[in-house]
C-alpha positions as a printed NumPy array, in Angstrom:
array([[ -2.445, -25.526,  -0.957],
       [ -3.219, -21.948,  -2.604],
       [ -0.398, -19.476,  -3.086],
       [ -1.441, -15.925,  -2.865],
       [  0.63 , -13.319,  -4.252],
       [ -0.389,  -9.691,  -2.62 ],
       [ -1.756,  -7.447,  -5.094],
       [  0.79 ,  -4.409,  -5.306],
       [ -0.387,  -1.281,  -7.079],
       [  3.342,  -0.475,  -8.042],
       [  3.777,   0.104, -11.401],
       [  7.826,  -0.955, -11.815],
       [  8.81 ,   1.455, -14.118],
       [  7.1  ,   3.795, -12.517],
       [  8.373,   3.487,  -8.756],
       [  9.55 ,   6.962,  -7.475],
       [ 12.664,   5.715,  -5.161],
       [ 14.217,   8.78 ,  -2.973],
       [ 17.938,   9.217,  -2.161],
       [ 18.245,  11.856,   0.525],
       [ 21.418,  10.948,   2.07 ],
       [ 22.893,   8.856,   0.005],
       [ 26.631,   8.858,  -1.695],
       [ 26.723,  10.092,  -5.414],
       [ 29.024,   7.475,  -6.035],
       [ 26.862,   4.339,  -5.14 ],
       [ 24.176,   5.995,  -7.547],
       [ 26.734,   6.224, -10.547],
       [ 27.698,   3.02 ,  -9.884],
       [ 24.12 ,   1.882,  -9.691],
       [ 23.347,   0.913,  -6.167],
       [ 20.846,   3.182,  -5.28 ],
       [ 17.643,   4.104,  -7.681],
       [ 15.887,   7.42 ,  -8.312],
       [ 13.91 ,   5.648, -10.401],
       [ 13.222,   2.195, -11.156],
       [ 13.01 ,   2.579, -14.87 ],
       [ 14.134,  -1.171, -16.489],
       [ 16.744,   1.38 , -18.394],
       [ 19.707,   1.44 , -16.645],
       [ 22.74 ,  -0.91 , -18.173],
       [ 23.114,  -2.293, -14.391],
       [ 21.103,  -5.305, -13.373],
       [ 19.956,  -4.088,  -9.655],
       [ 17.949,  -6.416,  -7.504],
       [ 15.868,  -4.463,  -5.189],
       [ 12.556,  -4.516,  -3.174],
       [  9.304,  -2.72 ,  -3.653],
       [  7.171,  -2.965,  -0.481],
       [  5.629,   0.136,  -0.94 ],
       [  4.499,   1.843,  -4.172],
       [  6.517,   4.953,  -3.143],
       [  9.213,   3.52 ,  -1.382],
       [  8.881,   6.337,   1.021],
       [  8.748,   3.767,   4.206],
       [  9.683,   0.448,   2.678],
       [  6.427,  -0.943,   4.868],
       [  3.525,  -2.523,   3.762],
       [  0.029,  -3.561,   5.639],
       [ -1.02 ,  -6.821,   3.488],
       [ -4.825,  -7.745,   4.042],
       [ -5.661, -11.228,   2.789],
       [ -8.647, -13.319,   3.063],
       [ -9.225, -14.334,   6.916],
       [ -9.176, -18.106,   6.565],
       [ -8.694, -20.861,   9.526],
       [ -6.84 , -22.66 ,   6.841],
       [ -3.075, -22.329,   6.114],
       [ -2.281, -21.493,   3.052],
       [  0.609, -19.793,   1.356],
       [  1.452, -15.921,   1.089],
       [  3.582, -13.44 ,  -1.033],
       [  5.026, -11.369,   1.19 ],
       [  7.982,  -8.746,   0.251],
       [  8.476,  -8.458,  -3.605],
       [ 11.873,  -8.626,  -4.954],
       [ 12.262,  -7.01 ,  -8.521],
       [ 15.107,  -7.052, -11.003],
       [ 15.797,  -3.237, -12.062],
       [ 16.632,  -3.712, -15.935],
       [ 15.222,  -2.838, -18.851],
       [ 14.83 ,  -6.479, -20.203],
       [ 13.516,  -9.845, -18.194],
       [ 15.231, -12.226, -16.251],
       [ 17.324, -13.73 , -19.03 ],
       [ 17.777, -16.807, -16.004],
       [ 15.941, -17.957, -13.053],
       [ 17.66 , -15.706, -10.261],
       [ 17.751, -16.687,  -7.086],
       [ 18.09 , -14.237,  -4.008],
       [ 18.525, -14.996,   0.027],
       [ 16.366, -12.821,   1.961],
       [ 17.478, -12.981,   5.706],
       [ 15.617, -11.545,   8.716],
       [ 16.381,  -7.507,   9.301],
       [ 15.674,  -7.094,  13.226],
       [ 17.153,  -3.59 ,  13.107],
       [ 15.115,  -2.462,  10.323],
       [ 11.8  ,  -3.235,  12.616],
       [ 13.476,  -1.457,  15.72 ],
       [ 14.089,   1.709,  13.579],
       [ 10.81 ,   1.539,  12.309],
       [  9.073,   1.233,  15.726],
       [ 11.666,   4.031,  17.106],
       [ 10.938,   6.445,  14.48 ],
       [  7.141,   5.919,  14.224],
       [  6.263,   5.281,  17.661],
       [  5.003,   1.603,  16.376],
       [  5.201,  -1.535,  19.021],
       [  5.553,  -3.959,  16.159],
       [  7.231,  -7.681,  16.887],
       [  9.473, -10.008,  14.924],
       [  7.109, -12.724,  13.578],
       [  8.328, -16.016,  14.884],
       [  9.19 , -14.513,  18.207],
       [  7.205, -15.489,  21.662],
       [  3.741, -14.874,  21.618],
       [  3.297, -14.357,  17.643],
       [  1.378, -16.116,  15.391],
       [  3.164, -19.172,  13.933],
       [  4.634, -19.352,  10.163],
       [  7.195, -21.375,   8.033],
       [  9.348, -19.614,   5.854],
       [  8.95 , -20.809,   2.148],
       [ 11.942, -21.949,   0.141],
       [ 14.343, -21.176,   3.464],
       [ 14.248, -17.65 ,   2.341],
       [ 15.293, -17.65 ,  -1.323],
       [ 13.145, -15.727,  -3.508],
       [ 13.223, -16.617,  -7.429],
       [ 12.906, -14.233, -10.005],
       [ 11.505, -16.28 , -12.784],
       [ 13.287, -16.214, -16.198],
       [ 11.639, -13.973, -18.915],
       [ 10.149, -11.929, -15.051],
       [ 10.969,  -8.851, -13.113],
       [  9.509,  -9.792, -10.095],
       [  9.474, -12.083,  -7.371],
       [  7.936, -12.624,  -3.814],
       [  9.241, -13.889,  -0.341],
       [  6.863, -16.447,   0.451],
       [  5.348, -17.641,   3.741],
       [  2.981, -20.013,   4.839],
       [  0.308, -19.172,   7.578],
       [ -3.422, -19.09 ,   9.001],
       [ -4.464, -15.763,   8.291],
       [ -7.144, -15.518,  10.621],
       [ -4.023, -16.094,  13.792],
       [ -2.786, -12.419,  12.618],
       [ -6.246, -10.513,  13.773],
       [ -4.941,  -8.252,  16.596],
       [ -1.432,  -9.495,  16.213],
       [  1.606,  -7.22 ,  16.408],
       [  3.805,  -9.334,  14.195],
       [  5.935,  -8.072,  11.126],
       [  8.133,  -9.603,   8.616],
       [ 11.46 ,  -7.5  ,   8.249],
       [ 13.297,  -9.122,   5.895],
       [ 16.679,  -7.894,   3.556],
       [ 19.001,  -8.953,   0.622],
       [ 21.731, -11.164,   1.521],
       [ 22.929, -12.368,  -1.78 ],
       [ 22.486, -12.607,  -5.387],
       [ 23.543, -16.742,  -6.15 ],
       [ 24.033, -16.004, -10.032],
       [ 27.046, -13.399, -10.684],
       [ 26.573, -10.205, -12.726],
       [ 23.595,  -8.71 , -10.254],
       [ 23.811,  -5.64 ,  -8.357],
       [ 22.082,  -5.578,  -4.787],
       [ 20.33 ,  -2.129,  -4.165],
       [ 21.835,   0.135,  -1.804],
       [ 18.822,   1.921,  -0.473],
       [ 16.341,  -0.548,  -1.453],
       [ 17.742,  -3.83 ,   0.106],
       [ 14.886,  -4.62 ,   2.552],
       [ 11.095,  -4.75 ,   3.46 ],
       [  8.479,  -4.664,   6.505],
       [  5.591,  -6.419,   5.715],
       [  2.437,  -6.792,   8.249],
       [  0.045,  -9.647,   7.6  ],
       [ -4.052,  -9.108,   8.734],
       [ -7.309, -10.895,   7.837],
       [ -9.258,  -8.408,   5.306],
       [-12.277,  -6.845,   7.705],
       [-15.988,  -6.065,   6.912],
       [-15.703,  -3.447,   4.871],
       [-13.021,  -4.839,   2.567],
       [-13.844,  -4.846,  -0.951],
       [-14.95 ,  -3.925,  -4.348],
       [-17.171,  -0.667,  -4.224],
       [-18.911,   1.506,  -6.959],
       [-18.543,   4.979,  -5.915],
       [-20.204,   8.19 ,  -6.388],
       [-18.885,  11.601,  -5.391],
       [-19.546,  15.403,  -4.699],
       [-16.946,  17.804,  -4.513],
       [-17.245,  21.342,  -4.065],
       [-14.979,  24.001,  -3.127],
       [-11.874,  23.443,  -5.45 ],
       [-13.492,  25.063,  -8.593],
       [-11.308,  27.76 ,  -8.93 ],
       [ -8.735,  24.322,  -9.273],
       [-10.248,  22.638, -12.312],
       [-12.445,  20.744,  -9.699],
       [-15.692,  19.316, -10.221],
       [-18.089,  22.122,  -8.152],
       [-21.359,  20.524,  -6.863],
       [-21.586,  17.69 ,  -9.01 ],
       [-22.547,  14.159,  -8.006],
       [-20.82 ,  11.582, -10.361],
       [-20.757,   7.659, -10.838],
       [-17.084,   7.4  , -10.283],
       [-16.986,   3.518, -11.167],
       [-15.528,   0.537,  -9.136],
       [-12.732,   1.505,  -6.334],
       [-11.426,  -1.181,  -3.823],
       [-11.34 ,  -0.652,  -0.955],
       [ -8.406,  -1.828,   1.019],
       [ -7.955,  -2.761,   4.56 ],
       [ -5.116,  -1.399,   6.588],
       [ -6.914,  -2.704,  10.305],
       [ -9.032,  -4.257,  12.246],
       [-11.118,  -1.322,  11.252],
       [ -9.917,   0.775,   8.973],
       [ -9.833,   1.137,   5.481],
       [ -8.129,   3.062,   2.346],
       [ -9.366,   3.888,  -1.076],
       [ -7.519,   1.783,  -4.206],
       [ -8.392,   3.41 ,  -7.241],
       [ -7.486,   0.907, -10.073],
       [ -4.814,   2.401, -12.771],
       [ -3.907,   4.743, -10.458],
       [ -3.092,   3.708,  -6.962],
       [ -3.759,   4.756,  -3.055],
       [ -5.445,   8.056,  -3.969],
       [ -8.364,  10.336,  -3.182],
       [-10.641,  10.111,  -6.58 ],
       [-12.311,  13.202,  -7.924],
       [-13.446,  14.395, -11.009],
       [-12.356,  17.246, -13.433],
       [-14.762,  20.69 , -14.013],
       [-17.938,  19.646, -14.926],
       [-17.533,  15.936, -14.592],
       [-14.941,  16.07 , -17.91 ],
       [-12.455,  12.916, -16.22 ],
       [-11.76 ,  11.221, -13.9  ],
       [ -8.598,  12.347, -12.042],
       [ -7.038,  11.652,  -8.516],
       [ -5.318,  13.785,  -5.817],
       [ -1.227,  12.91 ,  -5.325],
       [  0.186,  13.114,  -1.86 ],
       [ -2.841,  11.32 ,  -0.713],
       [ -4.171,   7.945,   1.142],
       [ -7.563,   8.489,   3.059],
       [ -7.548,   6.215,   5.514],
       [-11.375,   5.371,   6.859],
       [-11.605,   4.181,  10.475],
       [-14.903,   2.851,  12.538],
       [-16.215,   2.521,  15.692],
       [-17.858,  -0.747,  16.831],
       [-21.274,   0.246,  15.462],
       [-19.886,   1.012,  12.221],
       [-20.115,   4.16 ,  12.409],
       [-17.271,   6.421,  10.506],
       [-15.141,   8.257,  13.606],
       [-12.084,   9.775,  11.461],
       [-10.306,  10.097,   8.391],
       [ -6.795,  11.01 ,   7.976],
       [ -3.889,  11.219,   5.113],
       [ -1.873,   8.179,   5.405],
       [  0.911,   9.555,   2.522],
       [  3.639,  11.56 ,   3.358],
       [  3.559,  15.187,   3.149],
       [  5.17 ,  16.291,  -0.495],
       [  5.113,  20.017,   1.096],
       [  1.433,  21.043,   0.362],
       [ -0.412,  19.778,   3.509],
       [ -2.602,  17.68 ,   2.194],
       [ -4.85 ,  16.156,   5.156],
       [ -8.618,  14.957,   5.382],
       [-11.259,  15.574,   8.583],
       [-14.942,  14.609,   9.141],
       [-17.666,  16.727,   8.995],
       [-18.763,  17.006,  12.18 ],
       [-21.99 ,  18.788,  10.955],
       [-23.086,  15.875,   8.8  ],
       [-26.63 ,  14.788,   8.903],
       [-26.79 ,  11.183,  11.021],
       [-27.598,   9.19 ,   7.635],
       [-23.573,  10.205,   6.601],
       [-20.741,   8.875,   8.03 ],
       [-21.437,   5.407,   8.365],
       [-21.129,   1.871,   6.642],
       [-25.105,   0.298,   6.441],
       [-24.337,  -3.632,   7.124],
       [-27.766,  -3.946,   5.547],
       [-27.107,  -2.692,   2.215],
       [-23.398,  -2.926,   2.47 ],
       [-23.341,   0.546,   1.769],
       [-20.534,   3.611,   3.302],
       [-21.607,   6.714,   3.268],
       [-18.997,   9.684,   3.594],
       [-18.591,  13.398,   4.593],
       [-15.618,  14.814,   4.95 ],
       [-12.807,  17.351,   4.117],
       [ -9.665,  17.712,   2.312],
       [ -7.282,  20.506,   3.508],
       [ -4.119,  21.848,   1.811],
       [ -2.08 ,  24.808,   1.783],
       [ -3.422,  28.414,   0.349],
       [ -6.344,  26.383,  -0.494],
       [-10.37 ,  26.578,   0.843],
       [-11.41 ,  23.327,   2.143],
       [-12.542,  20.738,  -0.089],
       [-16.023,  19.481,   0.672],
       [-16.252,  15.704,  -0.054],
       [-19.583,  13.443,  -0.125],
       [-18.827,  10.01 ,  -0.835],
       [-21.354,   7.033,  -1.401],
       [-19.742,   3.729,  -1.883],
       [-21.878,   0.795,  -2.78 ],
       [-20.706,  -2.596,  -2.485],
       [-20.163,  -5.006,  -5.393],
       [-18.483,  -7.74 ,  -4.22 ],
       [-14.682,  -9.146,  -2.48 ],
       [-11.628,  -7.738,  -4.497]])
C-alpha cells in the first residue's frame, strides 16, 4: 500500500496568515498567527491547506488509479521555531459547518465525503494526525480509489479537536481545512516553458522577448482545468525581468487554464484573491487558430492571453509549454 503525501508549495515560515476580525487578545496570547514564523515562544498547532491561508481550501490532484491506496490530505503543522521535541498527536474531527459556509459564501455545491452518494474512504489512524518528533508537519490521512473522485462533489472538512500531549496551543483562526480529492487530468504535468511578454516595459518587464523559462508544473484543479506551479516560488504567473535579466513571477496571481472537449483553450482566469490591484487574465480572442490549444500529438499547450491590472496597459502573454513528463 503506497502513502502519498500531497505536494504543498507552502513554505512554513513563510505562510502569510490574515486576522481581519479577530480579538487582539487571542493574538498576544498566541492563538491566532500573522505569520507562521517557527519564532514565537508559543507552541501553536495549526493547519496549512492553502499556501495563503486566504480560504483554508485546497483542490488535491493525485494520480487517477483503480487501486486504493493511501492519501495526505489536510496538513497539520507545529508553529515553533524548533521541531517536535515529541511525537504529537492531534484529533482532527469532521467540520460540517465549515463546508456549509464555504458553499454559502462561494456559491459551491460541495458534499461531506462519506455521505450518500460519495465516493467511499476510511479514515486513517481514526483521525489522529502525528507530528513526528524532530518535524513540523503532519498530514490527515485517508485511504481511497482515486479514480471514484472524477466528477465527484465530495470534500473533506476536517478541524482540531485536541492536542493529547500538554503544553500545545490550538490555533484560533487556523483550526481547520477543506480538502477536495480528483484524479490528475491530461494535461497534468511537468512542462518546459517559453514566454513572450510585451506591454509592461515601462514595469521592468521583459518587452518582446521570447525566453526558455525552464520546467513549470502544471497542476490540475478539474476535470479540465489547470494552473501554473512555478517551483521555488509557488501558484504564480512566470515572467521575466527587462531584457530577459531573471526570472521573476507576478503576486496576487493563479492562472487557471480551462478546455473544451477538443482541447482546445476556452478561458483563463485569476484564481488568487484580489490584494487591491485587479489583477485578472483573458484570452485573446484574435489569436491565430495554431494558439490556444493543447496538441495531444506533441503534448504541447500553446497560449495567448492577457493580464489586466489597475492603471496598467494590458499585458500581452504568449506561452508555449512543452511537455516533459508526470510531476
Amino acid at each position: 500500500m503506497k502513502t502519498i503525501n500531497i505536494k504543498y508549495f507552502f513554505g512554513i515560515a513563510l505562510l502569510s496568515l490574515g486576522i481581519a476580525g479577530c480579538k487582539d487578545s487571542e493574538f498576544e496570547d498566541g492563538k491566532i498567527q500573522s505569520v507562521d514564523n517557527h519564532g514565537k515562544v508559543q507552541k501553536i498547532i495549526s493547519t496549512a491547506v492553502s499556501a495563503t491561508a486566504n480560504t483554508e481550501f485546497a483542490v488535491i490532484a493525485v494520480d487517477p488509479t483503480t487501486d486504493e491506496a493511501e492519501y495526505g490530505l489536510i496538513p497539520v503543522v507545529l508553529n515553533s521555531k524548533d521541531p517536535a521535541p515529541e511525537d504529537i498527536h492531534v484529533t482532527m474531527v469532521p467540520a460540517p459547518d465549515s463546508l456549509d459556509s464555504y458553499n454559502n459564501a462561494n456559491d459551491a455545491a460541495y458534499d461531506l465525503a462519506g455521505t450518500d452518494g460519495t465516493p467511499a474512504f476510511t479514515l486513517m489512524d481514526d483521525g489522529v494526525v502525528t507530528i513526528p518528533k524532530g518535524s513540523f508537519i503532519g498530514y490527515l490521512k485517508i485511504k481511497a480509489v482515486s479514480f471514484d473522485y472524477y466528477g465527484s462533489n465530495a470534500a473533506f472538512p476536517y478541524k482540531i479537536e485536541s492536542v493529547k500531549e500538554p503544553g500545545y496551543i490550538i490555533s484560533g483562526n487556523h483550526n481547520f481545512g477543506i480538502a477536495v480529492l480528483i484524479a490528475k487530468n491530461q494535461y497534468d504535468g511537468k512542462y518546459d516553458l517559453n514566454i513572450t511578454t510585451s506591454g509592461w516595459a515601462a514595469y521592468g518587464i521583459s518587452d518582446n522577448l521570447a525566453g526558455d523559462y525552464g520546467t513549470i508544473e502544471f497542476w490540475t484543479t478539474g476535470a479540465s482545468s489547470n494552473t501554473i506551479f512555478v517551483p521555488g516560488s509557488g501558484l504564480y504567473e512566470p515572467a521575466f525581468t527587462t531584457d530577459n535579466a531573471s526570472k521573476t513571477v507576478f503576486g496576487a496571481t493563479e492562472p487557471i487554464f480551462t478546455f473544451d472537449s477538443n482541447n482546445k483553450l476556452i478561458d483563463v482566469h485569476n484564481g488568487a484573491a484580489d490584494d487591491g490591484r485587479g489583477r485578472n487574465f483573458y484570452l485573446n480572442t484574435d489569436a491565430p487558430e495554431t494558439s490556444n490549444l493543447y496538441d495531444p500529438d506533441t503534448k504541447t499547450i500553446y497560449a495567448d492571453y492577457y493580464m489586466v491590472q489597475n492603471g496598467r496597459p494590458d499585458q500581452h502573454i504568449v506561452a508555449t509549454m512543452t511537455y516533459k513528463g508526470p510531476r
